[in-house]
Steps between C-alpha positions, in 0.01 A plus 500: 500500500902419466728621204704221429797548221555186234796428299485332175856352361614746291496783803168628411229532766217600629288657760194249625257615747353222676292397827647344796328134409678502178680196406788429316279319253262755482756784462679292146119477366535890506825585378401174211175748400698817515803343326238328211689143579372185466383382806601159525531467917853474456605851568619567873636755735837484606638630819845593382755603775810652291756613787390147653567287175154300549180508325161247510190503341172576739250260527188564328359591854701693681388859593731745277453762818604277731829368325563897380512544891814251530734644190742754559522812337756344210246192442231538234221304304582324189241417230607184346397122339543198672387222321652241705275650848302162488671284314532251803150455513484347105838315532555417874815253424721740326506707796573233759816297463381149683762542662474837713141402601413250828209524680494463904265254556595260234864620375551138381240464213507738183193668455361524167510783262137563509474489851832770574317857469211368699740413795612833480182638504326322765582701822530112711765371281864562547701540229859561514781589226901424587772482387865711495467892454813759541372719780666876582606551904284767613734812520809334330579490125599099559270223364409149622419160311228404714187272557205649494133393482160705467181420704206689581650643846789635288864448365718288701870408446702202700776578679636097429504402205151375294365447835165632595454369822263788698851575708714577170245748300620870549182749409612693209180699444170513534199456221236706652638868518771477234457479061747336284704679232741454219871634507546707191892466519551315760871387421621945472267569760546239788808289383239225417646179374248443229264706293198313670475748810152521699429743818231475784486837603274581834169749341635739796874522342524788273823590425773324727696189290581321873194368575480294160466184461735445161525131410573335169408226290725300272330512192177669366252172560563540866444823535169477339423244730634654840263851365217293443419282747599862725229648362245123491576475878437907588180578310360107446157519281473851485755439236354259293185717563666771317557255214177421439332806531623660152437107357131536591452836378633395121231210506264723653530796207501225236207338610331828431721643221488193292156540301664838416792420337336265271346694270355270163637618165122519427453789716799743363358765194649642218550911601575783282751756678544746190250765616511681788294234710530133463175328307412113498566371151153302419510414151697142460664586192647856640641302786669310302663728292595705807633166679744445170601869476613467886701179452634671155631785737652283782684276191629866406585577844674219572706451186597872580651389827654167311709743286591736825608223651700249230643870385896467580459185722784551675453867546462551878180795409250203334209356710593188562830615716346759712083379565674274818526821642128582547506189734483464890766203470774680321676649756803692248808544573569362821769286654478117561583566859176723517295281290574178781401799767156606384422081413620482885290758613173386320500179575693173452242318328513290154441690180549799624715723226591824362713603173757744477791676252785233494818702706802273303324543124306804413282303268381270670267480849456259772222320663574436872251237634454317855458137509499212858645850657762570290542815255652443130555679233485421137612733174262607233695545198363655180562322187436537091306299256389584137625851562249542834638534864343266769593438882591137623593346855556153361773567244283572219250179526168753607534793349274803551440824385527713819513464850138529589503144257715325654326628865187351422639180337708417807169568706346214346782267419788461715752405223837474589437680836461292803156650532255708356473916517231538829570857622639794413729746711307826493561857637254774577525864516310630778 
């Protein structure tokens, strides 16, 4: 047995013994039943080197003994979503601009969509991506505009020009024995020229920055696609194995857990929980007296919280202005800088979203969504009618009474947003 230490995001953590065949996936289907999450085979482990700036997500696979074995003493485990781990399998064209991709045998003819992951897949076929990438001299802080392609045998730049005659490709690292990370802050850390930094980084390498491979992409598309197609070419249809294990699984448990869940109205009872033990209410006409008196009681209830909450509408202590903060999505008060992180960090995929308290009006919050890529932000403001407060995003046209509304509204209807509310930014305490 190993002890293996966890991190959550907020600094928590926790102690996991484990077995030496552990995988990463295996480990996050712990810490998810420990942690009561919802397991939803998007959470991941992340391999998070902070003195090295770089971080990556495991594979589902990968022994979590075996990678401990290659961190240094400052690295640690992260336990974090990812939602956008295999988005490239549902939406192969959004992660490979036509452009980057040619294929050796036939770089003349486009391949189509449908066919892409499959080349990728299939171990005989040889895809390759290109295209420009800033690339860091080993042992210098200087950078080079470069050509570079990615094939199977490994990363190559040309020493003239775009050409990739066998003579002009330079070996920039290998595939097999290396993994491909993130740069956290890539532009304080290494003088990057863009925010888009990536690393190959030898399994063997611990600690020492000169062996690096630093490069950098000019926008956030390209990265994506330089990562991916890294990680397509290295691990081939174990990944898309990994995909579909979880995917069978769900239609597995609800091909057995469906007669369960629907339960006839004909088969609920009428119970009577004022005595000590609950009894089965037989007679018809008791049943329905006790079936009014409950829905008497809930009007009561509810009416109860109608006055708690239309009580001072504007008062920041009523309902309405503080339930948001029961919720996984509503991430308080924290700054837009650190919102766009944690979207970053869980995945750049459409719909995902989380709310927070608005920094420039104290009233107010903001919704900070990712859409084709691209994070935006959009401010909730509250507004009054008849005497009642209600939040708005579209200038006053939807109006709702709390946040929690307009959250599930926006999950079914896109509205004014360029797309609809898909997942939520969540962290656990470990």
């Amino acid at each position: 047995m190993w002890d293996v230490k966890v991190f959550s995001e907020d600094g928590t953590s926790k102690v996991v013994e484990i077995l030496a065949d552990m995988t990463a996936r295996d480990l996050c289907q712990l810490l998810v039943y420990k942690s009561h999450c919802v397991d939803d085979n998007s959470w991941t482990l992340v391999e998070h080197h902070l003195h090295l700036g770089l971080e990556r997500c495991l594979e589902d696979h990968e022994l979590v003994v075996q990678v401990e074995s290659t961190m240094g003493g400052e690295s640690k485990f992260l336990f974090r979503k990812n939602y956008a781990k295999y988005e490239f399998f549902k939406n192969p064209v959004n992660f490979f601009p036509e452009q980057m991709v040619t294929w050796c045998q036939q770089s003349n003819g486009s391949i189509p969509p449908t066919q892409l992951l499959q080349n990728f897949l299939n171990s005989s076929s040889c895809p390759e991506i290109q295209g420009f990438l800033h690339v860091k001299e080993l042992g210098r802080k200087s950078w080079k505009k470069l050509y570079v392609c990615l094939r199977r045998s490994g990363l190559y730049c040309s020493t003239k020009g775009t050409s990739k005659e066998p003579r002009h490709l330079q070996l920039l690292a290998d595939l097999e024995d290396s993994n491909i990370f993130s740069l956290i802050a890539g532009k304080k850390q290494y003088n990057a020229p863009t925010d888009y930094g990536f690393c190959i980084k030898l399994n063997k390498v611990r600690n020492e920055t000169k062996d690096l491979r630093l490069l950098c992409a000019e926008d956030e598309q390209n990265r994506t696609c330089w990562m991916t197609a890294f990680r397509l070419l290295k691990y081939g249809m174990l990944l898309y194995q990994n995909y579909r294990i979880p995917q069978q699984r769900k239609a597995w448990l609800s091909h057995f857990s469906a007669p369960v869940r629907s339960v006839s109205e004909n088969s609920l009872v009428a119970m009577d929980f004022s005595g000590q033990t609950g009894r089965v209410i037989e007679n018809p006409a008791e049943a329905q007296s006790a079936a009014l008196e409950e829905g008497h009681a809930w009007r009561k209830r509810s009416t109860r919280m109608n006055v708690l909450g239309s009580q001072s509408p504007l008062h920041p202590s009523t309902l309405s202005t503080v339930i948001h903060r029961t919720q996984n999505w509503f991430h308080g008060r924290i700054s837009r800088e650190e919102s766009h992180r944690i979207i970053k960090q869980q995945g750049l995929v459409d719909g995902l979203f989380l709310l927070r308290d608005s920094q420039s009006n104290p009233k107010a919050f903001v919704l900070t969504l990712c859409h084709h890529q691209k994070i935006k932000n959009f401010q909730i403001l509250p507004c009054e009618d008849e005497g009642q407060m209600f939040f708005s995003l579209d200038d006053g046209n939807t109006k709702f009474t709390d946040l929690i509304q307009l959250v599930e509204f926006y999950q079914l209807n896109k509205g004014v947003l360029p797309c609809k509310l898909k997942h939520h930014c969540i962290r656990v305490a470990l």
